[in-house]
C-alpha positions in Angstrom: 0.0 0.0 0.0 1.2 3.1 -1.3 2.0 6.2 1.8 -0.6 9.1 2.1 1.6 12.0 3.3 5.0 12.8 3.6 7.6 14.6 6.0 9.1 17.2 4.0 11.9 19.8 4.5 11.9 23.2 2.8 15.1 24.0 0.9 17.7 23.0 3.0 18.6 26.4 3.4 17.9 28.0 6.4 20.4 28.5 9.5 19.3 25.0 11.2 17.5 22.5 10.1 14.7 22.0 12.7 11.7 21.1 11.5 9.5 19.4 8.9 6.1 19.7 7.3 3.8 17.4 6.4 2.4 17.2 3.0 -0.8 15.2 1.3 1.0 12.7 -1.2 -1.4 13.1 -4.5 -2.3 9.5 -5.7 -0.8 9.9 -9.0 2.7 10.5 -7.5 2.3 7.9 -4.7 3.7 4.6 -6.2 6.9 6.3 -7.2 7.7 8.6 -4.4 10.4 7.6 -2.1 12.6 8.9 0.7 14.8 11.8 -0.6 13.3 12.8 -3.8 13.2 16.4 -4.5 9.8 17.9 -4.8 7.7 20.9 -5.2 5.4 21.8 -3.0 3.5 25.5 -2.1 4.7 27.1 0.3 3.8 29.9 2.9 0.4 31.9 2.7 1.4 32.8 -1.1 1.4 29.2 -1.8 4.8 29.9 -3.9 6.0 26.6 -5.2 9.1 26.0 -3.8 12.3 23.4 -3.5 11.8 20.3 -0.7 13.0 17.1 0.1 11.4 14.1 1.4 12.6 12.6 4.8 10.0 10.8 5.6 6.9 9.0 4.5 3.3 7.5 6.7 -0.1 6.7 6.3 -1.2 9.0 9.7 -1.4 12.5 9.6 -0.3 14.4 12.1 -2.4 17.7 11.3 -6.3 17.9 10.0 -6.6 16.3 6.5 -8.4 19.1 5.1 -6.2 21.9 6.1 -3.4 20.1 4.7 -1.4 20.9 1.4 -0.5 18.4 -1.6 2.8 18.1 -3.1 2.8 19.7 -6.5 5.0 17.7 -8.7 8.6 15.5 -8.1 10.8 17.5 -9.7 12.7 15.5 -12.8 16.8 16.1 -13.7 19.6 15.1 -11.9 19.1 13.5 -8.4 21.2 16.4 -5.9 23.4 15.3 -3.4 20.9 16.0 -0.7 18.9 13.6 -1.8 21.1 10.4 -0.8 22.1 11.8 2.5 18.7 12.5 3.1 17.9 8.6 2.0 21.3 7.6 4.1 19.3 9.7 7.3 16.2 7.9 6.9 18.8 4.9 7.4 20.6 6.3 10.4 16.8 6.9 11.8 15.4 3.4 11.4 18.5 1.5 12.8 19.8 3.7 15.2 17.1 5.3 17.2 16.6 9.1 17.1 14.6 11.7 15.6 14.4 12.5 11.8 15.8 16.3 13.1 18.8 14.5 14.7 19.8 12.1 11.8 19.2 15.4 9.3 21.3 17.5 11.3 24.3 14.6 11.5 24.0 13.9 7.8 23.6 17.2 5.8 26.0 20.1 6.5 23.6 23.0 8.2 24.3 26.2 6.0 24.7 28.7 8.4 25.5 32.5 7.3 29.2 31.9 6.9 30.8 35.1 5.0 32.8 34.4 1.5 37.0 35.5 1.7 36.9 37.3 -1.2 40.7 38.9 -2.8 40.4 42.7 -3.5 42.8 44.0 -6.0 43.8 47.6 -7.6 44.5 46.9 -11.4 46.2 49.6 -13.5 44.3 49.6 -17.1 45.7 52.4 -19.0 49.6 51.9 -20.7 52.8 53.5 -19.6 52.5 55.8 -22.5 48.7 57.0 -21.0 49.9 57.1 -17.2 53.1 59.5 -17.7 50.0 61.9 -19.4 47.9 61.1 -16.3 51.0 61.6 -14.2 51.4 65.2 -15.2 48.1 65.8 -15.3 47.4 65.1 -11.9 50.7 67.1 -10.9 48.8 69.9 -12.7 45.4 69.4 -10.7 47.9 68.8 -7.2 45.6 65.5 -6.7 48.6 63.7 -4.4 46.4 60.8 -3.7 45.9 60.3 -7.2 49.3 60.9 -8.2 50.9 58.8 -5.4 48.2 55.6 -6.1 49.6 56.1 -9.9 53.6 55.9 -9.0 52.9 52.5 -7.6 50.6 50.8 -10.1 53.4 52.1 -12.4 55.8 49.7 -10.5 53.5 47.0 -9.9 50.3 47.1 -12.5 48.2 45.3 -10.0 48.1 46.0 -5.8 45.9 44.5 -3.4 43.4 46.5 -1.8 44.3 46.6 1.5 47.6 47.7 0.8 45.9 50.6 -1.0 43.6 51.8 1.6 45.7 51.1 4.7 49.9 51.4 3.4 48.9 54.3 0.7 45.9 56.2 2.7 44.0 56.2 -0.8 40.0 56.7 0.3 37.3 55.0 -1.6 36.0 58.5 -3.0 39.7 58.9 -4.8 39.5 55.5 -6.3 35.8 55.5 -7.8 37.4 59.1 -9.3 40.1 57.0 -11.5 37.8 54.4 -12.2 35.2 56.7 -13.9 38.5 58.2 -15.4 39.0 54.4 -16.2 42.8 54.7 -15.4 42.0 51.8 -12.6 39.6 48.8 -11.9 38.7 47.6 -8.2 38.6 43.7 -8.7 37.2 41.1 -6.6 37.4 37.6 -6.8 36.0 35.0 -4.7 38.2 32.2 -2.9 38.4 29.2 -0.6 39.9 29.1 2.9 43.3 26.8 3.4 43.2 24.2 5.2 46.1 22.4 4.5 49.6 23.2 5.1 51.8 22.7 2.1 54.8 21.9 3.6 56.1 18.7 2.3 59.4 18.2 3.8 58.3 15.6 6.3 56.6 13.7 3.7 59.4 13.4 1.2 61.4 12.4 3.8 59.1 9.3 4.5 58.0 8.3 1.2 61.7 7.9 -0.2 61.3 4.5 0.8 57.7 3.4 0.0 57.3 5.0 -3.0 56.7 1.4 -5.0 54.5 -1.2 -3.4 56.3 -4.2 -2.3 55.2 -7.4 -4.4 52.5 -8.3 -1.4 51.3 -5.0 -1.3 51.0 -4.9 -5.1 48.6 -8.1 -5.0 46.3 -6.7 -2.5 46.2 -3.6 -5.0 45.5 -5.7 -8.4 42.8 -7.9 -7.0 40.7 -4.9 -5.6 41.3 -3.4 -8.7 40.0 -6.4 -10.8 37.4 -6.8 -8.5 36.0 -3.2 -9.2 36.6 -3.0 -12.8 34.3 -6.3 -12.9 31.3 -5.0 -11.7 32.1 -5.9 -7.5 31.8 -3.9 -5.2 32.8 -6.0 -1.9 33.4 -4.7 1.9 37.0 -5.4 2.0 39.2 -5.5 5.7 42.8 -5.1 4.9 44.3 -6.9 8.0 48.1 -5.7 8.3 50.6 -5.7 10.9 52.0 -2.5 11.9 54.1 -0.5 9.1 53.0 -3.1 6.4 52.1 -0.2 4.6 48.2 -0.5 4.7 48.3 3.6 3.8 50.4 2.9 0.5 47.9 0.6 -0.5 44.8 3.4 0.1 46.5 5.7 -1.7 47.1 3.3 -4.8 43.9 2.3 -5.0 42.5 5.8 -5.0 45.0 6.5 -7.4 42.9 4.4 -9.7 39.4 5.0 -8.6 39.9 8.4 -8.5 41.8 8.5 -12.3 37.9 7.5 -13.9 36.5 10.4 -11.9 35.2 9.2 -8.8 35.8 10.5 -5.3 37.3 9.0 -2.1 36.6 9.5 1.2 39.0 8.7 3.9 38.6 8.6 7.8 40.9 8.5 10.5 40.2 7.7 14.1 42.0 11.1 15.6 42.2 14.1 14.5 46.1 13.5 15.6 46.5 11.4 13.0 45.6 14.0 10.4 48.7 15.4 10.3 51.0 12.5 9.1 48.3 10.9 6.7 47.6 14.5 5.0 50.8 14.7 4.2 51.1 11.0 2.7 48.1 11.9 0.0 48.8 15.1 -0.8 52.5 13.9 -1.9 50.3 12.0 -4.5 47.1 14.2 -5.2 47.9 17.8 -4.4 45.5 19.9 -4.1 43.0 17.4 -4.4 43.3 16.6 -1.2 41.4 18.5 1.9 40.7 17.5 5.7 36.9 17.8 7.2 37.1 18.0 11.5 35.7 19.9 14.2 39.3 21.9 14.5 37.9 23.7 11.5 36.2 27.2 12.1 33.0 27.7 10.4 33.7 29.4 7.2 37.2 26.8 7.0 34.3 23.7 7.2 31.5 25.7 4.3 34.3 26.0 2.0 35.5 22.5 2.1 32.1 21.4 1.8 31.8 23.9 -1.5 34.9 22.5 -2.8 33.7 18.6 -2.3 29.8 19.4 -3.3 31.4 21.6 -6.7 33.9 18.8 -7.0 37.0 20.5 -6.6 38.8 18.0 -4.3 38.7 14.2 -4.9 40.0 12.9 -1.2 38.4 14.1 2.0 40.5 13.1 5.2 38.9 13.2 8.2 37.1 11.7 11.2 34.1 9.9 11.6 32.0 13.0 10.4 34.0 13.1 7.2 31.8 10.1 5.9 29.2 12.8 4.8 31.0 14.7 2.6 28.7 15.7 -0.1 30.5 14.0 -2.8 27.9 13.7 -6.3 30.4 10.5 -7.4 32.0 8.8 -4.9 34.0 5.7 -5.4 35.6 4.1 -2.4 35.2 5.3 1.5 38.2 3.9 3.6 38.0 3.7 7.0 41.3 3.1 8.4 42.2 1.9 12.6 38.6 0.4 11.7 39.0 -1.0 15.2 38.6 2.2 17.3 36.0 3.1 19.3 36.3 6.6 18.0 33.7 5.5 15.3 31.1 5.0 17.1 29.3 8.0 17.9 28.3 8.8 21.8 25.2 11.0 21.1 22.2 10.3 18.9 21.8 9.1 16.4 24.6 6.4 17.8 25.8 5.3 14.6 29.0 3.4 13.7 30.4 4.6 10.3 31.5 1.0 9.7 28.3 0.2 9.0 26.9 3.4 7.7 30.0 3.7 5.4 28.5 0.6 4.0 24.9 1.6 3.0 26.1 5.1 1.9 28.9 2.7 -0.5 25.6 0.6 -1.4 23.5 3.8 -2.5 26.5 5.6 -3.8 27.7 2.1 -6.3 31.1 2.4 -3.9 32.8 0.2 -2.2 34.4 -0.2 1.2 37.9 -0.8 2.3 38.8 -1.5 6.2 42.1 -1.7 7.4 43.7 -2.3 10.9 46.6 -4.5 12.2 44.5 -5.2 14.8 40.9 -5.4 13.4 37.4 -5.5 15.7 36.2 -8.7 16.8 33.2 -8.3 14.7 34.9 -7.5 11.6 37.4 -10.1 11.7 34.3 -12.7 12.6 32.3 -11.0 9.2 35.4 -11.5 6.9 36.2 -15.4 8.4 32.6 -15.9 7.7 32.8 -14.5 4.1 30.6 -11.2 4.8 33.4 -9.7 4.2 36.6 -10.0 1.7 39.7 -10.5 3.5 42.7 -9.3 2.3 46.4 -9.4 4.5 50.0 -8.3 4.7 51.9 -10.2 7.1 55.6 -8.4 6.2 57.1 -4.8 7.2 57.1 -2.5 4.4 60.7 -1.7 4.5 63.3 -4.0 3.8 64.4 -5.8 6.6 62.3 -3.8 9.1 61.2 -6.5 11.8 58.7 -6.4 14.1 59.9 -4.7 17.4 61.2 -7.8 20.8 58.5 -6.9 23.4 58.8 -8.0 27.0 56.7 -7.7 29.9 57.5 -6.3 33.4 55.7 -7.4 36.3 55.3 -4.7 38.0 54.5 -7.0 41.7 58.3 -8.0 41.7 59.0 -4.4 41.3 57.2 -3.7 44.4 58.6 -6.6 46.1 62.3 -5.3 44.7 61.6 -2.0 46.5 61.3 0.0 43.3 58.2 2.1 43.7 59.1 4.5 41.2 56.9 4.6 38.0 59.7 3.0 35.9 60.9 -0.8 35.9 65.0 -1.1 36.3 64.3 -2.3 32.3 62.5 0.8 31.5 64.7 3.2 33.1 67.8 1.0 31.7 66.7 1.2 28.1 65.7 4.8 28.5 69.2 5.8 29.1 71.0 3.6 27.1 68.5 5.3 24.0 69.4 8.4 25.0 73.2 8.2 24.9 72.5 6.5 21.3 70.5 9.7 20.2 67.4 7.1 19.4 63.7 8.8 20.3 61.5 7.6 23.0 57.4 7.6 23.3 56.0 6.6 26.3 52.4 5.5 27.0 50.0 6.1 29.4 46.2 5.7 29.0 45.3 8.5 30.9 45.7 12.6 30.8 46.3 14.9 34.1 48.7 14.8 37.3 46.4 12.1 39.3 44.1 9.8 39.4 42.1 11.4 42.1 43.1 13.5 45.7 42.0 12.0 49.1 42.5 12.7 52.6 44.9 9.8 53.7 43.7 10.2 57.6 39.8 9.8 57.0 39.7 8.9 53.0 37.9 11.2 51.9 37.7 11.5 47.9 37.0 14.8 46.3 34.1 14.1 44.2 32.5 17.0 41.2 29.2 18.1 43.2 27.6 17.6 39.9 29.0 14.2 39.0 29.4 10.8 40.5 33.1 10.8 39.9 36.3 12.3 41.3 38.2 14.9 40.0 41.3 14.8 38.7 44.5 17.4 39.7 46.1 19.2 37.0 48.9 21.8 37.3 48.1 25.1 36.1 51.0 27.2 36.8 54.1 26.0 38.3 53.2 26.7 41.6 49.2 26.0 41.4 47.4 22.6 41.1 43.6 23.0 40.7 41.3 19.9 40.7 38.3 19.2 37.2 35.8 17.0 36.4 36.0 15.6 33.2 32.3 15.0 32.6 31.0 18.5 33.3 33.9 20.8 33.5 33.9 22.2 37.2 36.7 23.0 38.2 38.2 24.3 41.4 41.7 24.9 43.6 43.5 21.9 45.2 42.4 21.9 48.7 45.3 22.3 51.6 43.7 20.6 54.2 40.2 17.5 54.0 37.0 19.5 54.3 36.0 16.2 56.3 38.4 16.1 59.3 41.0 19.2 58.2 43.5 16.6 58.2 47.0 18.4 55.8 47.4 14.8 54.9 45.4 15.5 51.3 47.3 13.5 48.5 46.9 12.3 45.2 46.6 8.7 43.9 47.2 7.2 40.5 48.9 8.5 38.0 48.5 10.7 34.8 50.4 11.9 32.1 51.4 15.3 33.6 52.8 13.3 36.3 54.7 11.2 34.2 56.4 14.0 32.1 57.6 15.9 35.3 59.0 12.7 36.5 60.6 12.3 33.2 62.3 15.2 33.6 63.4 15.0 36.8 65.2 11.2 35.9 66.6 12.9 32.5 66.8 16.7 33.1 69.2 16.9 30.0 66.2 15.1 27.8 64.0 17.3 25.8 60.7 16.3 26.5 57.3 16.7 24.9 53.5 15.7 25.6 50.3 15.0 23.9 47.3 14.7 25.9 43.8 16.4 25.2 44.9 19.0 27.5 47.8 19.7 25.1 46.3 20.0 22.1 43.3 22.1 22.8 44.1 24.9 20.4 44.1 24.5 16.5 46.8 23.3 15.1 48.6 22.0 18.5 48.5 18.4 17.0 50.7 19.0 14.1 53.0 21.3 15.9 53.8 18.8 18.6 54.3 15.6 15.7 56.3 18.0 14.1 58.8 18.9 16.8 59.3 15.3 17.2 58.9 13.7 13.6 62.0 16.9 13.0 64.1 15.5 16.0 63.6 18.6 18.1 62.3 16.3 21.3 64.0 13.1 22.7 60.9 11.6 24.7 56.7 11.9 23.4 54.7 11.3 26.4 50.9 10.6 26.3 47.7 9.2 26.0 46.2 7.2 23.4 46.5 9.6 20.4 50.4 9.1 20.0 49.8 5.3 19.7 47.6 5.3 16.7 49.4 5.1 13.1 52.2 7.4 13.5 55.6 6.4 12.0 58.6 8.1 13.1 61.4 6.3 12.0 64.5 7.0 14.7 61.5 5.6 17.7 63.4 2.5 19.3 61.7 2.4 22.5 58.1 2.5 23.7 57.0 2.2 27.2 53.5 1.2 28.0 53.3 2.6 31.9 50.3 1.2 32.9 48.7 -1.7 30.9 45.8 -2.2 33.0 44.4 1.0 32.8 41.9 -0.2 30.5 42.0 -3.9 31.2 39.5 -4.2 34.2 37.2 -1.3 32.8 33.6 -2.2 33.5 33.0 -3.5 29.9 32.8 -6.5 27.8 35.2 -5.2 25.2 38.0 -4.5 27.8 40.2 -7.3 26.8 40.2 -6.0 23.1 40.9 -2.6 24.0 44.0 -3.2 25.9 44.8 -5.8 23.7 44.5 -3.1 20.5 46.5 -0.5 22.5 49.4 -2.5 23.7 50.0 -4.0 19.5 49.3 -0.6 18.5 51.7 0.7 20.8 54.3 -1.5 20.4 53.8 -0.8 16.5 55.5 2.6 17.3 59.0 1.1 17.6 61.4 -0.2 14.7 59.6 1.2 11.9 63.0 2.0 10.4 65.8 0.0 10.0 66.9 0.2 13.8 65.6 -2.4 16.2 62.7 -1.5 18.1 61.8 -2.8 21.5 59.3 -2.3 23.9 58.3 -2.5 28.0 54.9 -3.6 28.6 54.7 -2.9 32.8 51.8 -4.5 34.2 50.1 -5.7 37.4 48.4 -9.1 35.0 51.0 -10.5 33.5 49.4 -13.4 32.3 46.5 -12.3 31.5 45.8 -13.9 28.0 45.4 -10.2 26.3 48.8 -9.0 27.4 50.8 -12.3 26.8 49.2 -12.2 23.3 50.4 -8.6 22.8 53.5 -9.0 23.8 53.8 -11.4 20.8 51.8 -9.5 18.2 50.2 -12.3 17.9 45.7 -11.5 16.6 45.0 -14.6 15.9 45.9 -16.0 20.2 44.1 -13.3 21.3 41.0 -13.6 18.0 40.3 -17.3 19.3 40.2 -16.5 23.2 38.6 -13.4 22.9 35.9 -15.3 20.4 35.6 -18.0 22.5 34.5 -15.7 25.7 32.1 -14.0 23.9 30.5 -16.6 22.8 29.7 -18.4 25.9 28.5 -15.0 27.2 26.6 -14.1 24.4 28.1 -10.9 23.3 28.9 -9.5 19.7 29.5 -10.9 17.4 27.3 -14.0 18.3 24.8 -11.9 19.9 23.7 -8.5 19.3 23.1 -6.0 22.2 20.8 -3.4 22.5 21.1 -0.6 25.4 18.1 1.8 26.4 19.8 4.6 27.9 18.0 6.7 30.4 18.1 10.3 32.0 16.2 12.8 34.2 16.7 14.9 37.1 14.0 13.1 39.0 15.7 9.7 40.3 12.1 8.2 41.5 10.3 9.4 38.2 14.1 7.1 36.2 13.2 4.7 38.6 9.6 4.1 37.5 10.2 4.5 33.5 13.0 2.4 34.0 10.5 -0.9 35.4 7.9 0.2 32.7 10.2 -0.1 30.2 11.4 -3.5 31.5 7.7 -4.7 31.7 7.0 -3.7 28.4 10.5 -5.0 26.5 9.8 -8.3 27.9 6.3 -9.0 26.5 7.8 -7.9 23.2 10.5 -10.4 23.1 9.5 -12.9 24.9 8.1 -15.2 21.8 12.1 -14.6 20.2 13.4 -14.9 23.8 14.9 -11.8 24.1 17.1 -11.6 26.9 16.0 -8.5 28.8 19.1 -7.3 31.3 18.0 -4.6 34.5 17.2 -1.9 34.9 20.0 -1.1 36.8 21.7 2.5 37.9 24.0 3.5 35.2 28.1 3.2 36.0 28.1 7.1 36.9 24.9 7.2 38.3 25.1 11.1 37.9 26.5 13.6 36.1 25.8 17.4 35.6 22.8 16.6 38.2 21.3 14.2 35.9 20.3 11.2 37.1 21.3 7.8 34.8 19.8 3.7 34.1 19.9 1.4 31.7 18.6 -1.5 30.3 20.0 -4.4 28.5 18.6 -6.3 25.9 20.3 -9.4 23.9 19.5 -11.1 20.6 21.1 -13.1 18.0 19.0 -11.3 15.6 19.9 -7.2 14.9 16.1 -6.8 13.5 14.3 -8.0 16.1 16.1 -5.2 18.7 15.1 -2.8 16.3 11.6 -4.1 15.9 11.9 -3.5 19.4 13.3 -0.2 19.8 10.3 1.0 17.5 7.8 -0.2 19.6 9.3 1.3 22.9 9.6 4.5 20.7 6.0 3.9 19.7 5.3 3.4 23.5 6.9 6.5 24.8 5.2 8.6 22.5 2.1 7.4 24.1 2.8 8.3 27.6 2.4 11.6 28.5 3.9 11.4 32.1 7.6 9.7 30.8 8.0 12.5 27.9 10.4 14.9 30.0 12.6 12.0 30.2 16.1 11.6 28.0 16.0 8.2 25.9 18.6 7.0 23.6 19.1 3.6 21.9 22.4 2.1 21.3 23.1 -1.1 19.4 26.2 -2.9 20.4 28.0 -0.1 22.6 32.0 0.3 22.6 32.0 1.7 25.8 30.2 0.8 29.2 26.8 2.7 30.7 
């Protein structure tokens, strides 16, 4: 049965998309309408007929019938780029759980009034001959301004404006005078905002060595090739270890795709990584090349978007918003570190670009390409079981590059040693023995700040944010001031001399953070030149690639910090990488633990060696035998693949069950408390006939933050469509119920981090 109305949105031009309107569908156009045609409709009291798009389509109306308006016509021509994101939204909205407003707003780029650079220029038109007359006759007339604007076009026949008006002192009313005299033109010409650097030093230095792909890399290359040429158009996961060259690969492939006019879209996990991988593409595709993350100011994003839409660029690089690029003939979307969590959004719609990257590739006649040495448990599961096309490299890129000798410290026989210092004897050994060789140094810690958290050591106390369930966390300010945040909300106040509980002085800090760790650094190796990159370091806009390039240039000895300088970067003279902690992330409360800390410590130890020199790295820990760290330690995927599948299988997690998450929030705890068992009773009639497992409720981990109270439910199924027949009936549900509408909902299917 054909749909009666249809959810349309004007234009697509105002300053934030943020509402629809509902249209009568006439029953001529009704078989052939779909989500994300362009039609026209009347609009306003005029009625004028105007541009819209279709984002959704029902049988119920949602306003009276006979005060309603019909769609005029479905406009005919080429199909815009609007029209598939708005078809990749409708998507987003039926898998993921949001609004149609939310989805819009995550898919189409919201044109707000962003103001054009536009390059002003004073051009001389008349000859030399013709100026010397116009020089005398201005001499005659004593018009300096004139006569002094003339002496310098003479010089140079065109100035810019700026120069004119501010350096010369020329007003506006003497320059329309020469232009009626039609001795000068004002010119303007429009242009785009630069976004990348053009530097290319670091690059060159880089590529000298993987210019050609190796004979395994060129395989990989030729059979996606074939593969495309015939008419696939697979979901491939390019599983290679750390610097096998997985980035060459990308860029040969887009070499081809994008030599028959198509468009490529690349993402990235961190916007740290931009930097390096920029560099690597724009060595090969110039100015063809642009970057899309929220670094970008306003006007920097519109005009990449302008470029992309008008087809001026063929690669976008970028994070996981990058996937929306309006590109009119896109070819190939990599997504590369697929493993990350980073891809997964946090706020709704609570998409994974895996998987949307795959139905946009399906719409768009693209294809997919994944690539990680370390690849999701879910991935690696899909390409086993032929889902998707698996493709490897098991050798170093460079000649005679090896992977990196690992060991593990245990850090209880430190203890038990009497070394309580954050450094092994093996750590601190190697440190200084790289050192004297002139060799770099990162060193890893998956955590940002001075502390863990400050507590009274005679009553144990904690300083908690007042907002939050959660401690804060001390950071140093100034060299003489600490001041303790919260992380969640932002509060923020001083370090406390005394406990507020007993006024005890005995206030401390416990744990450790990667502040900490670089003032200890320097304390062990004052002569070292030291460097860190935490989110706290690389708040302003272009911190990342300042601080990569102090170290890629030799300018620092030792890179400290978090997670961001583990990820994909390659600096060649890096012989030594010390994880700090290891089980930072091992006991988290989550089921995907294990792989995390499993993916960091490869990752990590994929820093080291990437050169010719020997690369080794210290993996301290307190679980030594835990089967994740004994299986990094050997770079060995497929130990950890088969333990890793094998527990999550007898606990019936993804990828052999799915896992649904209905995420609540109000400032009320009672009122949580009672949605919470309604929502219980409800999901368990629904799946009881497909035994749904139905998990809580249950107080979320942080039970507050910002003064908002948090639960959560958990809901299990080897199917993914019956959760989401079931996430549209509890949206169905909640619609219905008056009293539960102040309430914060969201859905999230298969979670990478814990509630």
């Amino acid at each position: 049965m054909s749909p009666k109305f249809a959810d349309i949105i004007i234009d697509i031009s105002h300053e934030a998309i943020d509402r629809t309107f509902q249209y009568k569908i006439p029953e001529e156009i009704r078989p052939r309408i779909r989500v994300g045609m362009q039609v026209s409709i009347p609009f306003g009291l005029g009625n004028h007929i105007r541009s819209g798009y279709v984002v959704a389509l029902s049988d119920e109306a949602q306003f009276d019938v006979d005060k309603m308006k019909e769609i005029d016509s479905i406009r005919s021509g080429s199909v815009e780029i609007e029209s598939s994101l708005i078809e990749l939204a409708a998507f987003m909205k039926e898998q993921y759980g949001c609004t149609t407003i939310q989805a819009l707003k995550t898919v189409l780029p919201v044109k707000e009034k962003v103001k054009g650079l536009v390059k002003k220029e004073v051009r001389l038109l008349v000859s030399q001959e013709d100026a010397i007359e116009y020089l005398a006759l201005y001499k005659r007339k004593n018009a300096k301004a004139k006569l002094r604007l003339l002496k310098e076009l003479m010089d140079d026949q065109v100035i810019p404006y700026q120069l004119v008006t501010n350096k010369l002192n020329i007003s506006t009313a003497t320059l329309h005078a020469m232009q009626r005299e039609q001795v000068i033109s004002v010119d303007e010409e429009g242009y785009y905002r630069n976004v990348v650097q053009d530097d290319t030093s670091f690059v060159e230095k880089r590529c000298l060595n993987t210019v050609c792909p190796n004979e395994e890399q060129q395989l990989i290359i030729d059979e996606v090739y074939n593969d495309y040429m015939s008419g696939k158009r697979e979901t491939y996961l390019l599983k290679g270890v750390t610097g096998s060259g997985k980035t060459l690969v990308y860029i040969e492939i887009i070499d081809k795709i994008v030599a028959m006019g198509k468009q490529a879209i690349v993402l990235i996990p961190e916007i740290a990584l931009t930097y390096q991988t920029v560099k690597r593409f724009r060595k090969r595709f110039g100015d063809k090349v642009t970057i899309l993350n929220s670094k970008l100011s306003k006007g920097e994003r519109y005009d990449q978007l302008q470029k992309a839409k008008n087809g001026e660029v063929s690669v976008v690089i970028g994070p996981r918003s990058a996937l929306f690029t309006p590109f009119r003939n896109l070819g190939i979307i990599v997504i590369d570190e697929e493993h990350e969590t980073t891809y997964k959004s946090e706020t709704p719609p609570k998409y994974h670009a895996r998987e949307v990257a795959i139905e946009r590739a399906k719409q768009a006649d693209a294809f997919v390409m994944l690539g990680s040495a370390t690849p999701s448990i879910e991935s690696y599961y899909r390409a086993k079981n032929g889902e998707y096309k698996l493709l490897e490299l098991n050798h170093r890129a460079i000649k005679d590059a090896c992977l990196a000798d690992v060991s593990i410290v245990d850090l209880r026989e430190e203890l038990k040693a009497g070394n309580r210092s954050i450094f092994s004897k093996k750590l601190k050994d190697l440190m200084t023995d790289r050192l004297q060789k002139k060799q770099q140094i990162m060193l890893f810690l998956n955590r940002r700040g001075y502390a863990g958290f400050i507590s009274c050591r005679s009553c144990g106390h904690v300083f908690k944010c007042p907002n939050c369930e959660v401690s804060l966390t001390e950071h140093t300010v100034v060299r003489s001031t600490a001041k303790l945040s919260c992380h969640y909300c932002g509060y923020e106040t001083n370090r406390p001399e005394t406990c507020p509980e007993c006024g005890s002085k005995f206030v401390a800090s416990f744990g450790i953070g990667t502040e900490k760790v670089e003032s200890m650094v320097k304390m062990m190796f004052p002569e070292a030149k030291v460097l860190r990159m935490d989110t706290d370091t690389t708040k302003n806009k272009d911190a990342h690639e300042s601080i990569l390039n102090q170290f890629a240039n030799g300018d620092a000895d030792i890179l400290v910090g978090t997670q961001m300088i583990v990820k994909g970067h390659d600096f060649t003279n890096v012989t030594l990488v010390g994880v700090i902690a290891a089980d930072l992330t091992l006991f988290e409360n989550d089921y995907k633990s294990a792989e995390k800390t499993f993916d960091l410590l490869t990752q990590a130890a994929g820093r080291a060696g990437r050169g010719t020199l020997k690369g080794e790295v210290v993996i301290q820990t307190y679980a030594p035998d835990h089967y994740c760290i004994e299986a990094a330690a050997k770079q060995d995927y497929e130990e950890f693949y088969a333990e890793e599948k094998a527990y999550r299988k007898l606990l019936s997690y993804p990828p052999f069950q799915h896992l649904l998450v209905i995420y609540m929030e109000d400032d009320a705890y009672e009122e949580l408390v009672k949605l919470s068992e309604a929502l219980k009773m409800i999901t368990s009639a629904w799946g009881a006939s497909e035994e749904v497992q139905v998990i809580g409720p249950c107080d979320a981990t942080i039970v507050k933050i910002n003064n908002r109270y948090r639960r959560v439910i958990y809901l299990k199924h080897a199917s993914y469509d019956e959760l989401v027949r079931i996430k549209n009936l509890t949206e169905a549900f909640l619609k219905s119920r008056e009293e539960f509408r102040k309430c914060y909902i969201a859905f999230d299917f298969n979670p990478t981090h814990s509630y």
